[in-house]
C-alpha positions in Angstrom: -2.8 -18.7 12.8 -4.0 -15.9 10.3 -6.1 -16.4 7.5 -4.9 -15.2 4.1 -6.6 -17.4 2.1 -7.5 -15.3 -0.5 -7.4 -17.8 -3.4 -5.6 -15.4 -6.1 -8.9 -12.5 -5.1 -7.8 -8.9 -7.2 -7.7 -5.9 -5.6 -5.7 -3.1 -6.3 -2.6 -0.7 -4.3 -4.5 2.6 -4.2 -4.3 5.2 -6.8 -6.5 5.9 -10.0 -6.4 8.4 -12.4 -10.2 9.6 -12.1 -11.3 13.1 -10.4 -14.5 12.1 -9.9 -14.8 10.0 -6.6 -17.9 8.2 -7.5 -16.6 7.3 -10.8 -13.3 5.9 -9.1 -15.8 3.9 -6.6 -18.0 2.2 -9.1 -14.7 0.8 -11.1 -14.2 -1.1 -8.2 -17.3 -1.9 -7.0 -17.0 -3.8 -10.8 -13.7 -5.1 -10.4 -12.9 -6.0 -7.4 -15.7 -6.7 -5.4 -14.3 -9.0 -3.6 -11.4 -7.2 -1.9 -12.4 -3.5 -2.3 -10.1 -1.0 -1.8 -10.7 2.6 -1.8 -9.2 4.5 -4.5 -6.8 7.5 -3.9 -6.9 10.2 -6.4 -4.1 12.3 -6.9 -5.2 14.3 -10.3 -8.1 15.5 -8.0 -6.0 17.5 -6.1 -2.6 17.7 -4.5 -4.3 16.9 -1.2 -4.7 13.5 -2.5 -1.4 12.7 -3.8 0.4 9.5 -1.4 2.1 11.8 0.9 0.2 15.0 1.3 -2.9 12.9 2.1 -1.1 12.0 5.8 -0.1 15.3 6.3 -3.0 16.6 8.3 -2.0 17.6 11.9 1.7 17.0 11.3 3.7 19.7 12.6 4.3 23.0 11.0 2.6 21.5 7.9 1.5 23.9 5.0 0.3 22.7 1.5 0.9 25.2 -1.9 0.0 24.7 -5.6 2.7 22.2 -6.0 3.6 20.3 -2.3 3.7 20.2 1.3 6.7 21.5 3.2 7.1 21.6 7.2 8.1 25.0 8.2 9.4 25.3 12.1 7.5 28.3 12.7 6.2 29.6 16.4 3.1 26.7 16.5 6.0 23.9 15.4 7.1 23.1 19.0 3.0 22.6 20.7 2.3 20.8 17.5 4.9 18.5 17.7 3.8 17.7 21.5 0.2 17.5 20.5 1.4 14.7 18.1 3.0 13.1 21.3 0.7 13.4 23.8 -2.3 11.9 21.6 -0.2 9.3 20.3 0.4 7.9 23.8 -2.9 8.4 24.4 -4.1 6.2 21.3 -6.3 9.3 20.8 -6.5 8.1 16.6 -9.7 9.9 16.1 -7.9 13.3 16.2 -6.0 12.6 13.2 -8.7 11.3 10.9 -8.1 11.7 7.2 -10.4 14.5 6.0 -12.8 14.5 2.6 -10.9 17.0 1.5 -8.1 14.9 1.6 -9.5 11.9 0.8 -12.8 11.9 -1.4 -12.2 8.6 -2.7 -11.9 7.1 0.7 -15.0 9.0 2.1 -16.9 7.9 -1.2 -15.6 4.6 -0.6 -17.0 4.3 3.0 -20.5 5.6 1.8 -21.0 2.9 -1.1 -22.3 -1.1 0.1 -19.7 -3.7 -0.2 -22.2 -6.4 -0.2 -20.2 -9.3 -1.4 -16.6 -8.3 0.0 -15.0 -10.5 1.9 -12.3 -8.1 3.3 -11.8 -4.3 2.7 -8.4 -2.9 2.1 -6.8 0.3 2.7 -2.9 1.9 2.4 -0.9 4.5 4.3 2.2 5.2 3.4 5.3 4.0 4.8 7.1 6.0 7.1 10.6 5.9 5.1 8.7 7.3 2.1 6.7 9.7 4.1 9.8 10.9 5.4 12.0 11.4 2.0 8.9 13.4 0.0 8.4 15.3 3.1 10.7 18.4 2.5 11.4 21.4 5.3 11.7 24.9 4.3 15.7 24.2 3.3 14.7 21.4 1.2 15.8 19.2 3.3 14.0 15.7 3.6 12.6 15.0 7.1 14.2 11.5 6.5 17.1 13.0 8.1 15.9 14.6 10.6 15.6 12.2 13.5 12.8 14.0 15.3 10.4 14.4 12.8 11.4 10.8 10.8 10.1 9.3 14.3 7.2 11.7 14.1 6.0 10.7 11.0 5.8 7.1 12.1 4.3 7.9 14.9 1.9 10.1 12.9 1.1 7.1 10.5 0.5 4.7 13.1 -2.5 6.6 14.4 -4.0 7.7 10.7 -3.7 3.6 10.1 -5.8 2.9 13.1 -7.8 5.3 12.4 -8.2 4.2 8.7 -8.7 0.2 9.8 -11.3 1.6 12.2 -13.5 3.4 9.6 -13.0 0.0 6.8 -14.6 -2.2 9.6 -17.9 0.3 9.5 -18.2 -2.0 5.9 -17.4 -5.4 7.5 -14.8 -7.0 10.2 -12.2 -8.5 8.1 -9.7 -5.5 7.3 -6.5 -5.0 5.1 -4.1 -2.2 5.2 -1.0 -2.0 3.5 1.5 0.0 4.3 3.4 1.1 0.9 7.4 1.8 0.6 8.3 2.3 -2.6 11.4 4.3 -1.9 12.5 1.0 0.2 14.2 0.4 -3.7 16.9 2.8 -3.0 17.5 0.6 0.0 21.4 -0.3 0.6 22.6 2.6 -1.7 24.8 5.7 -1.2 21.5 7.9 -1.3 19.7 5.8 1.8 22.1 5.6 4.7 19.3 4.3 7.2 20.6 1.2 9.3 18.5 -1.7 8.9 17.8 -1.9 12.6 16.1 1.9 12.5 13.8 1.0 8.8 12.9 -1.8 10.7 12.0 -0.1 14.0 10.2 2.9 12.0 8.0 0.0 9.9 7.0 -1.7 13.2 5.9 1.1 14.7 3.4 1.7 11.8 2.4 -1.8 11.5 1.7 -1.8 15.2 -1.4 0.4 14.7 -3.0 -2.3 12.3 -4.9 -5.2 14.6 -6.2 -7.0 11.3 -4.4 -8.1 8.3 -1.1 -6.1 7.5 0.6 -5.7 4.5 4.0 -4.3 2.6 4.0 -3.2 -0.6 7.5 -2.2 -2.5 7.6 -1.5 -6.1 11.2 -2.5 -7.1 13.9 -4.4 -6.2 14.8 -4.0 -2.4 16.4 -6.1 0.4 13.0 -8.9 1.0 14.6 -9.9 3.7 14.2 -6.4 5.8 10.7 -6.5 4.9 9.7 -9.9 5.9 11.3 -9.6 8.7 8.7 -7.2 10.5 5.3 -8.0 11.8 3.2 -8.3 8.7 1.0 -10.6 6.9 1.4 -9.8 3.3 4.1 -8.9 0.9 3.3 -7.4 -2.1 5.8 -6.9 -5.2 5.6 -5.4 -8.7 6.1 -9.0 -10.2 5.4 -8.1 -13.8 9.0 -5.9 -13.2 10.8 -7.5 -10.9 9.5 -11.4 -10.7 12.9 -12.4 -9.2 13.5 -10.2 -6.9 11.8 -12.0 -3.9 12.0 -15.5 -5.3 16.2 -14.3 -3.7 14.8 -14.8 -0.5 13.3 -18.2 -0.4 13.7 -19.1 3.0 12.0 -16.0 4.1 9.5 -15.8 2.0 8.5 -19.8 3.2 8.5 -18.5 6.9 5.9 -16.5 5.8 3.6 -18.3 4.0 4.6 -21.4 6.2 2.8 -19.1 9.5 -0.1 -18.2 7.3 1.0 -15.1 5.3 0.2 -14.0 1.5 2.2 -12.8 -1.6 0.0 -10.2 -3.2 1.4 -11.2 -6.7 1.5 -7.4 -8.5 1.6 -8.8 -12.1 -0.8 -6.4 -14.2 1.2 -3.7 -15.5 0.6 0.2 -15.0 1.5 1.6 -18.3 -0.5 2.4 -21.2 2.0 0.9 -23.8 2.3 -2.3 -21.6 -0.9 -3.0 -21.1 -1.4 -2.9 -24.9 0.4 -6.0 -25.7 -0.6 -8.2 -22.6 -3.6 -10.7 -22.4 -5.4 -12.2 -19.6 -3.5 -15.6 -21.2 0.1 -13.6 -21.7 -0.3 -12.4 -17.7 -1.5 -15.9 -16.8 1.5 -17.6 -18.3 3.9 -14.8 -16.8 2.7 -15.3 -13.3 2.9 -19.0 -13.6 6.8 -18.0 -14.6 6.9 -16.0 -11.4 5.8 -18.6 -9.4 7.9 -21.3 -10.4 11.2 -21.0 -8.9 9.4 -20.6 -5.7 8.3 -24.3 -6.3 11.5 -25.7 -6.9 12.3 -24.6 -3.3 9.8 -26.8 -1.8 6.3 -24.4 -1.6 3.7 -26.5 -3.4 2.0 -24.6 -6.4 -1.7 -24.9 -4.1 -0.3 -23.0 -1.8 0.8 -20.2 -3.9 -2.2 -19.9 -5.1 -4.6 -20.2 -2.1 -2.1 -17.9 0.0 -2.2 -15.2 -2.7 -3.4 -11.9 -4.0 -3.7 -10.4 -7.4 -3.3 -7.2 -8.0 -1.5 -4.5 -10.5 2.2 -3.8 -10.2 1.5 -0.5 -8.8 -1.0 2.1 -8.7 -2.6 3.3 -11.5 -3.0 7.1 -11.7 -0.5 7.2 -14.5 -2.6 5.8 -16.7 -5.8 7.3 -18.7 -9.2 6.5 -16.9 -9.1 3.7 -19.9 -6.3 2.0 -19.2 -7.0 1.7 -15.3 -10.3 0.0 -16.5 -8.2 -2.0 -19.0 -5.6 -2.9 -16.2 -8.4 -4.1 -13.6 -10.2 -5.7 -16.4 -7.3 -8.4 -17.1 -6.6 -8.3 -13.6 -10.1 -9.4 -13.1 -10.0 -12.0 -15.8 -7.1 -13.1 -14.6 -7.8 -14.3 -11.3 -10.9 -16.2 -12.9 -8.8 -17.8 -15.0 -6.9 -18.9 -12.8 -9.5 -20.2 -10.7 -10.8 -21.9 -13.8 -14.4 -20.2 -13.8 -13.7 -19.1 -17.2 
């Protein structure tokens, strides 16, 4: 049986808007000291932007001004089996995530956590990977078979590596694996079978020995989701609050065998976040919550088996409004814990 009783904790999906890494890390330590999570930064630098922070040692990868493309030049085929061979070797540490690409995780893993009681770290998915990951026709990888099961194979390893480097700060480890572009799934533009997202998200998730998590920001097919070997589910719930409250059955299996909702009811805009209170966002989860109570899951454990955090990241916002966004989200879970 896992534990996931986080007792509404906050913590956060990734991104910030800061360029300064230490700045970004001291926000959190604030905030979210409890559950930590390192901060991804993509006004930095392109190299920190979701995707192209994965990239590193992918074949035929090169990075511009503007993106990352794979281009099958003369080094694509001995790259690709270099990705192979070290995969099935579990070799992780030759695709660690470098500064460069990552100062707010490197920042992250050089400042004292003293009073967290779990760390947590993202990757992305593999399906979004895939679909921002463009060759030199402009063609996403996502349908290229070869290089789709690349990428997941790639991810797997940078998430082992990543869960590997949290634990330097303390044994109890999240990762999430994020798939926003799992909101397209079921429509003319994402032709994937269920059977093969499924396969590609396992694979990823299989390189995360603690506590693993999903995070979608729209509506999508739960059901796919919660069907693979992970711990948490998180959803933009200020957005979309009934979207998984559709699959009730699936989402009891999960908490029933000790899982988490990571409840993603802070808002990430600037114009949202002016009109909302801890008290508004307090009575708007409560809302969320409720028609999972009329379908038998008490209201203790929604809150014990839960996470708060925003509804996405929160690099689209001004340095201010992230503050302002972790701020409620911090009062938030106090008030709901009634030590307010």
């Amino acid at each position: 049986m896992i534990d996931t009783r986080f007792n509404l904790a906050p913590t956060m999906i990734g991104s910030l808007p800061h360029k300064n890494p230490q700045a970004a890390c001291k926000l959190v330590a604030r905030y979210l000291s409890e559950i930590p999570a390192w901060p991804q930064l993509p006004k930095r630098a392109l190299a920190e932007d979701m995707t192209v922070q994965f990239t590193e040692g992918f074949p035929g990868i090169t990075t511009h001004e503007w993106r990352a493309c794979i281009k099958h030049d003369l080094s694509f085929d001995a790259a690709l089996e270099k990705l192979y061979t070290t995969y099935l070797e579990n070799n992780f540490q030759a695709f660690a995530v470098s500064p460069d690409y990552a100062a707010g995780l490197h920042e992250f893993l050089n400042t004292p956590h003293l009073n967290a009681v779990a760390t947590k770290g993202q990757v992305p998915g593999p399906l979004s990977f895939a679909i921002m990951l463009k060759d030199e026709t402009e063609q996403s990888i996502l349908h290229d078979e070869i290089l789709l099961d690349a990428g997941a194979r790639l991810l797997r390893l940078k998430a082992t590596w990543e869960e590997n480097e949290l634990r330097r700060l303390g044994k109890n480890t999240i990762i999430f694996v994020d798939e926003p572009v799992m909101a397209s799934y079921g429509s003319a533009y994402f032709t994937i079978s269920k059977e093969k997202v499924s396969e590609l998200i396992q694979e990823v998730l299989g390189g995360i020995s603690g506590l693993r998590g999903i995070h979608c920001c729209g509506n999508t097919d739960w059901s796919v989701l919660l069907g693979t070997d992970m711990h948490i589910v998180s959803f933009d719930t200020y957005n979309f609050a009934a979207s998984l409250a559709l699959y009730p059955e699936e989402t009891k299996s999960l908490l029933l065998r000790g899982g988490a909702i990571a409840w993603g009811i802070v808002p990430n805009t600037e114009e949202a976040l002016q009109k909302e209170t801890v008290a508004s966002i307090k009575d708007r989860l409560e809302e969320a919550m409720a028609p999972f109570t009329r379908q038998g899951i008490s209201f203790s454990r929604l809150k014990e088996q839960a996470l708060l955090t925003p509804s996405c990241g929160l690099a689209g916002l001004s340095e201010e409004g992230a503050e302002k966004a972790l701020e409620l989200l911090f009062g938030l879970s106090n008030r709901m814990r009634g030590r307010d």
